[in-house]
Structures are given as structure tokens and as C-alpha cells.
VEXPAKOL-507399 format. One line per field, with one value per residue (C-alpha): residue number from 1; residue in one letter; x, y, z. Coordinates in pm, 1 decimal, always signed. Each point is the difference from the previous one (the first is absolute). Layout:
! residues N
i: c(NUM | ...)
aa: c(A | ...)
x: c(X | ...)
y: c(Y | ...)
z: c(Z | ...)
***
This chain:
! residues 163
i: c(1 | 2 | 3 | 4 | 5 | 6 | 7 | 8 | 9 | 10 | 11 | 12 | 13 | 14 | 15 | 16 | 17 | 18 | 19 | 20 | 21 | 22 | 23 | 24 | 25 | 26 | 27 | 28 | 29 | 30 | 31 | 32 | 33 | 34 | 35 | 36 | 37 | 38 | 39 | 40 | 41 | 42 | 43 | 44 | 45 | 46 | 47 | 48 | 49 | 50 | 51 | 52 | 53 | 54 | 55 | 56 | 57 | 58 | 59 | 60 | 61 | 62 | 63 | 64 | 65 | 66 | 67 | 68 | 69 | 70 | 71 | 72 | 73 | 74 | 75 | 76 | 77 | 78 | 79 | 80 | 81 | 82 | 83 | 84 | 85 | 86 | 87 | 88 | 89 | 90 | 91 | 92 | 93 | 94 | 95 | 96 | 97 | 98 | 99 | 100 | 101 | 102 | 103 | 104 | 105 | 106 | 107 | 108 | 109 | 110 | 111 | 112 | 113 | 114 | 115 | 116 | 117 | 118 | 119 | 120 | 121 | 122 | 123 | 124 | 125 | 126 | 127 | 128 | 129 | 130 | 131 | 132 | 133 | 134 | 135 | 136 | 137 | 138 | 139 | 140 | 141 | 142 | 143 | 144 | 145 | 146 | 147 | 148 | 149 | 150 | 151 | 152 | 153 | 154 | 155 | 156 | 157 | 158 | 159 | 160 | 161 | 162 | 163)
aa: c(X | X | X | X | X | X | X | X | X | X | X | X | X | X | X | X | X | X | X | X | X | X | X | X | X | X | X | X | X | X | X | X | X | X | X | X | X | X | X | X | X | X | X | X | X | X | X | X | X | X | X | X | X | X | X | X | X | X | X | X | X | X | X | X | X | X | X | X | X | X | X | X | X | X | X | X | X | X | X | X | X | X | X | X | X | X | X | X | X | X | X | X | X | X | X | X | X | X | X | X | X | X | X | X | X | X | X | X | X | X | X | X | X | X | X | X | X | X | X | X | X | X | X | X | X | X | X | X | X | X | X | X | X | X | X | X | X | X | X | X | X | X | X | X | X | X | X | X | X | X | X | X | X | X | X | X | X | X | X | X | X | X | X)
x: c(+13190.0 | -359.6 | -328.5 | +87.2 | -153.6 | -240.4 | -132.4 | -398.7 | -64.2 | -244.3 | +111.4 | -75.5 | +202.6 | +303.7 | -32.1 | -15.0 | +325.1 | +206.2 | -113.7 | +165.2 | +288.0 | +66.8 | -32.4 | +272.5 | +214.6 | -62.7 | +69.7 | +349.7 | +102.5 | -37.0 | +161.1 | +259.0 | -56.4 | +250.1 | -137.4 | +13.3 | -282.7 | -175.6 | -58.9 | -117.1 | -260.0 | -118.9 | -36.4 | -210.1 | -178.0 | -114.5 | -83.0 | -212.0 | -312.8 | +61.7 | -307.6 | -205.1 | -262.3 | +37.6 | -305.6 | +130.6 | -260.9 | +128.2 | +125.7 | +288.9 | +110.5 | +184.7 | +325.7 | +67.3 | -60.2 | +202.2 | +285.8 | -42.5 | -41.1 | +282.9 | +210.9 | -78.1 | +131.5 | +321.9 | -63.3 | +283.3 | +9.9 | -197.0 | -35.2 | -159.7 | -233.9 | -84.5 | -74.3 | -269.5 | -123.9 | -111.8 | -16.9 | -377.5 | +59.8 | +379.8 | +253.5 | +186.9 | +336.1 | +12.1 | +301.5 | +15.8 | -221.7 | -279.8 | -15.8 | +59.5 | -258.9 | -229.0 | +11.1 | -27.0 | -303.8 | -205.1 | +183.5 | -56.9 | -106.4 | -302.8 | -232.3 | -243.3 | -22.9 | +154.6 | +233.8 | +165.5 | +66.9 | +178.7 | +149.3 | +172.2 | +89.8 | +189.9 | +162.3 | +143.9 | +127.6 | +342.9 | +82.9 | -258.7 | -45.7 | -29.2 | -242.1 | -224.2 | +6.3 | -168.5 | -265.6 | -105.4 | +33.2 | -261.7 | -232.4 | -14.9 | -93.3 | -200.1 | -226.7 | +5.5 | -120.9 | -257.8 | -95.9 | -68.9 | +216.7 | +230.2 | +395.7 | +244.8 | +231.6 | +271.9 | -147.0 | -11.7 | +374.5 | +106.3 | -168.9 | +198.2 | +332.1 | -46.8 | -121.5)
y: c(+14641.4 | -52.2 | +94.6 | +3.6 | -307.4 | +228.9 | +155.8 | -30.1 | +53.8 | -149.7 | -128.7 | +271.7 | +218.6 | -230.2 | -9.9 | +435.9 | -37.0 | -272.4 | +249.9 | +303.6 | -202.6 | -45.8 | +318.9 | +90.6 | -223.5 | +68.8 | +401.0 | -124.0 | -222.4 | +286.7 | +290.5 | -233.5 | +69.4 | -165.2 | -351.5 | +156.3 | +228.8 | -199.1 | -246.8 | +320.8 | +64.6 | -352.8 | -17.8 | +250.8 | -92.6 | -352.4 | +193.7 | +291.4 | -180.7 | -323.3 | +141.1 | +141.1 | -292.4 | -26.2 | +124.4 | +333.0 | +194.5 | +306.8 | -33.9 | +222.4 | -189.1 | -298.3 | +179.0 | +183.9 | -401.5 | -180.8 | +214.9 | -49.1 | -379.7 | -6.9 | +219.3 | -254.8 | -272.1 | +209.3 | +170.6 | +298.9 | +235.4 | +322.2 | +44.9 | -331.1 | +36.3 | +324.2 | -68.0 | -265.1 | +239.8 | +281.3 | -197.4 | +100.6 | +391.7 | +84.4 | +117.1 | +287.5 | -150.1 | -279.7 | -120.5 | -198.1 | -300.9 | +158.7 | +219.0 | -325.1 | -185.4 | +255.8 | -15.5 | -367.9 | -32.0 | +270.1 | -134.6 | -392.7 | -135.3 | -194.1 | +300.2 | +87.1 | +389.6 | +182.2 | -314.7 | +176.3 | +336.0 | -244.6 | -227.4 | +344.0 | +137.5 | -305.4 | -54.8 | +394.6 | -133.0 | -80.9 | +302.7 | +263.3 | -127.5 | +334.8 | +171.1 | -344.0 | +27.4 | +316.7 | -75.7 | -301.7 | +241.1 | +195.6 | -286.7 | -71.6 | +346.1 | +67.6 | -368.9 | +69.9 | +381.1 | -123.7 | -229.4 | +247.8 | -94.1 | +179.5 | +43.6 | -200.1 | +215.7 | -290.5 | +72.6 | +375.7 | +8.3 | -297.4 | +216.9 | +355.9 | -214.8 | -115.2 | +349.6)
z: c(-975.0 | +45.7 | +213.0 | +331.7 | +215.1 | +158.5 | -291.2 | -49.6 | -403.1 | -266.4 | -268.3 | -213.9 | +243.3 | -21.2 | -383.6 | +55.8 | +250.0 | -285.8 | -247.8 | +193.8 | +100.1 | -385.9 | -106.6 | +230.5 | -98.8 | -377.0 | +52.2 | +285.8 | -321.9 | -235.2 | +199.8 | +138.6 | +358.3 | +202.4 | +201.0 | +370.2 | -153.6 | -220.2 | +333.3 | +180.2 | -292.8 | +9.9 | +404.7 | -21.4 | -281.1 | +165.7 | +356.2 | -165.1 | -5.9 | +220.4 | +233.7 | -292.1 | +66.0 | +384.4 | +250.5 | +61.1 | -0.1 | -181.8 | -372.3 | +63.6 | +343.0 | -204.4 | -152.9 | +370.3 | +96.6 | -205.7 | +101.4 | +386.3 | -78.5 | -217.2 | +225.7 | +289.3 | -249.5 | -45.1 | -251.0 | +90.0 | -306.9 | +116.8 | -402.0 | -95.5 | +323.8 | -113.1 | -377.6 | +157.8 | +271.9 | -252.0 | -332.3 | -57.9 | +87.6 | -102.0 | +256.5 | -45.5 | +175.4 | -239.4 | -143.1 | -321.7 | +156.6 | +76.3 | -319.0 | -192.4 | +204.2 | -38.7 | -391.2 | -40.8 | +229.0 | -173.8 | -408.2 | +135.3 | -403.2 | +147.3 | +111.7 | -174.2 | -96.4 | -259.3 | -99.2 | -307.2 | +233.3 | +290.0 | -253.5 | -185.4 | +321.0 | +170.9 | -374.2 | +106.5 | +328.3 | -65.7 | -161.7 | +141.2 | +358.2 | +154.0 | -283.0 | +24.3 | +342.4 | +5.7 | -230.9 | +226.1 | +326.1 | -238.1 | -93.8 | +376.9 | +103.8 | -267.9 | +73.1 | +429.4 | -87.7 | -251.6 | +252.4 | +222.0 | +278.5 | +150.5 | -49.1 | +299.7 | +73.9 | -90.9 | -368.8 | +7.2 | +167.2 | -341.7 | -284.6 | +155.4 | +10.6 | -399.1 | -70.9)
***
């Protein structure tokens, strides 16, 4: 598996997307997640941001694209199009992709805030996925309310189905 041939990235996004794509694999590895999954985790994991750097216009607009363009390349699973579609907001109909996805994007080792908070958290993953998945679904909120935007409904909808 790799970026899709249509995927427009930097090379510091690619390095973000290889970084993600490991983590995943580290945490499958660890909790011993059977291989059909594990390939679902990493399919999504090298879609999520294959627009991130394309002239969309609208930060938000290149999860929702990735998964029409990867849907048109046959991408079938509604659960790995999914994870991609709402990996920046959280979806409340998530299965185990997206959630995983989710965690990964926002724990990816090479950002740059709060290192030692993200680095403890994603060492919890194996073991507390569901606790440390909530406390990320926090961190979100918390930085989009802060920031003075306003809620999606997609997020509102995740944080009442982990609460």
C-alpha cells in the first residue's frame, strides 16, 4: 500500500501520512488485530490526507475528497471511506477505522505540541483505546471551541456517542 496515484501532498505531508501509517501498524502489531483489519487501518491511513495540499479551497473539503476520489478508484468499504471523509471532525457511526484513524492523525510523533502528552497517550493505545480516545475527542473540542469556531454537527453527534 501506498499514496494513491492521484494524491497531491508535500513532502512534509507524506512524511505526516508514513508517520500515521506507522503508528497504525505499531498499535495492529501490539493488539494483534487480525490482517483484513490492519489493511483497512492502513487504506485509510494513506487516503486521509492524499488532498491535504490540493487547491481546494476549503481546509475541511480534502477528507470528504479523498473519499469520493478513492471511492471512484474502488475503494468499496463504506468504513474506510468514511474514516477519510470525517477524519478531521469524528463521526459518530465509526467503526474501528475511523476511531483508529482518528487517533493516529491527531498522536502522529512528528507534530509539534505537547509531544510528551501525545507520546503518553498513543503509548495507552493498545490497552486504553477507548479512554484515549476520549481524551483526544476532548483536546479537539476543547482547541475548535477555544478557537472560537463553531461545533460540526459530525463532532457534536462523535463526542455524545463516546460520552
Amino acid at each position: 500500500m501506498s499514496l494513491p496515484a492521484w494524491a497531491q501532498v508535500t513532502p512534509a505531508r507524506r512524511e505526516h501520512i508514513e508517520r500515521v501509517v506507522n503508528l497504525l501498524s505499531e498499535w495492529a502489531a501490539t493488539m494483534r488485530v487480525a490482517a483484513p483489519e490492519r489493511d483497512r487501518w492502513l487504506r485509510a491511513a494513506w487516503l486521509h490526507d492524499a488532498l491535504r495540499d490540493a487547491p481546494l479551497g476549503d481546509l475541511m473539503a480534502h477528507g470528504p475528497a479523498a473519499a469520493e476520489r478513492a471511492a471512484k478508484d474502488g475503494e468499496h468499504d463504506r468504513a474506510v471511506l468514511d474514516a477519510v471523509r470525517y477524519h478531521t471532525v469524528g463521526h459518530a457511526g465509526w467503526d474501528d477505522v475511523g476511531r483508529m484513524l482518528y487517533l493516529a492523525d491527531f498522536l502522529d510523533p512528528g507534530r509539534d505540541f505537547d509531544r510528551d502528552g501525545r507520546r503518553a497517550l498513543a503509548a495507552q493505545v493498545p490497552d486504553k483505546r477507548d479512554a484515549v480516545l476520549r481524551e483526544v475527542a476532548r483536546r479537539r473540542i476543547e482547541w475548535v471551541v477555544r478557537s472560537g469556531w463553531p461545533l460540526l454537527p459530525e463532532t457534536v453527534a462523535f463526542w455524545n456517542a463516546l460520552a
